[in-house]
C-alpha positions as CSV (number, residue, x, y, z in Angstrom):
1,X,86.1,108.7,86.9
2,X,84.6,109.4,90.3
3,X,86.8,110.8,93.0
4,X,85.2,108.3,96.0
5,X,88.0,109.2,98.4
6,X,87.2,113.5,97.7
7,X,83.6,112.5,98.0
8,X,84.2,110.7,101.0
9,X,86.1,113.8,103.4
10,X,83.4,116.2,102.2
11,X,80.5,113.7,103.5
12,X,82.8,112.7,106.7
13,X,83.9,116.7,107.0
14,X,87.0,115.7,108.5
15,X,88.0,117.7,111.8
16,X,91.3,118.1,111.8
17,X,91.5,118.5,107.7
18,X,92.5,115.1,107.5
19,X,91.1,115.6,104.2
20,X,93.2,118.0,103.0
21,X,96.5,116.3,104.4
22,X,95.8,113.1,102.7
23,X,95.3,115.4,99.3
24,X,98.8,116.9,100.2
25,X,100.2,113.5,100.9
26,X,98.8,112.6,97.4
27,X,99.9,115.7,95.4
28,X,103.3,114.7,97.2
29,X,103.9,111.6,95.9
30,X,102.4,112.1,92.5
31,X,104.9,114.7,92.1
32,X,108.2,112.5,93.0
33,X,107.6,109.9,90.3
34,X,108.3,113.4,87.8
35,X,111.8,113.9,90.0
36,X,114.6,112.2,89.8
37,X,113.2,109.1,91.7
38,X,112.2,107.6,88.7
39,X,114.4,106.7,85.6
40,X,113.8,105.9,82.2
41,X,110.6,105.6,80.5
42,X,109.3,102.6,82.0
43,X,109.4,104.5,85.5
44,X,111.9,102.0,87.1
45,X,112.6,103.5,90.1
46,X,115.4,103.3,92.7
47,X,113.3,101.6,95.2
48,X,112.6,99.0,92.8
49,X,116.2,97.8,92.7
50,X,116.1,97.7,96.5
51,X,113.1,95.5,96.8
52,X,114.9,92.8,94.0
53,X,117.7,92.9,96.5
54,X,115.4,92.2,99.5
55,X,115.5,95.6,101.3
56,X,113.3,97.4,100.3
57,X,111.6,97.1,103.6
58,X,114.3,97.8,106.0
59,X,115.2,100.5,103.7
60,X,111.5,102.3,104.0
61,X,111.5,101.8,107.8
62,X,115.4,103.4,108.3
63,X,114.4,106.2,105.8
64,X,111.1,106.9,107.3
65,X,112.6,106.8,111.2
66,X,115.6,109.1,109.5
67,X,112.8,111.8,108.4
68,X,111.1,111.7,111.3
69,X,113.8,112.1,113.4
70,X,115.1,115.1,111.2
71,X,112.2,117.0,111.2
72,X,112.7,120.2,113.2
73,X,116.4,119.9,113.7
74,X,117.4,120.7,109.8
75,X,115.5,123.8,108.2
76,X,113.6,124.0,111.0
77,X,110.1,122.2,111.1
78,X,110.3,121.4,107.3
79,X,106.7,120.0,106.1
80,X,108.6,118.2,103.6
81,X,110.3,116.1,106.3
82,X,107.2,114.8,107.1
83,X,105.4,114.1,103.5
84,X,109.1,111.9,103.1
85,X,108.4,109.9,106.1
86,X,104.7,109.3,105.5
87,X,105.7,108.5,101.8
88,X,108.2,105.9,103.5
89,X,105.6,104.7,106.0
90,X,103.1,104.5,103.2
91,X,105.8,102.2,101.0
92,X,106.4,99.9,104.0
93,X,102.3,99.3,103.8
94,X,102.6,98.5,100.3
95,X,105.6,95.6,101.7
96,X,103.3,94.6,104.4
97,X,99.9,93.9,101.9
98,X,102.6,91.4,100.3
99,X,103.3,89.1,102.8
């Protein structure tokens, strides 16, 4: 399989290592979908049962304002703050491409 989005940042040669953020981003949520996010074989995960329930969205937007707004008051400037609210942000996308 062709990486087209790796083969893209090294044509573009991204300024501000864009490149390697979006990687990070990536490697980020790749990883939560191993954690305790997601249960049970099938990979149902929490967020799942909060779009059957019909808040999913408002539930990505409060999470992803919550993160934001964390970020440099609790462990200092935590990086991980961040990757959590881009995740969130990212999900919200996903709700808005269903409308």
């Amino acid at each position: 399989m062709v990486d087209t989005f790796g083969l893209l940042c090294y044509i573009c040669n991204m300024k501000y290592n864009e490149d390697k953020i979006l990687k990070e981003i990536s490697d980020y949520i790749k990883s939560t979908y191993g954690q305790h996010y997601s249960v049970g074989t099938d990979g149902f995960q929490v967020q799942d049962l909060f779009k059957t329930l019909n808040i999913g969205k408002d539930f990505c937007h409060a999470n992803a304002i919550k993160y934001l707004c964390r970020y440099g008051k609790k462990n200092g400037y935590n990086r991980a703050d961040l990757l959590k609210a881009v995740h969130y942000v990212i999900l919200l996308l996903n709700y808005d491409k269903e409308k």
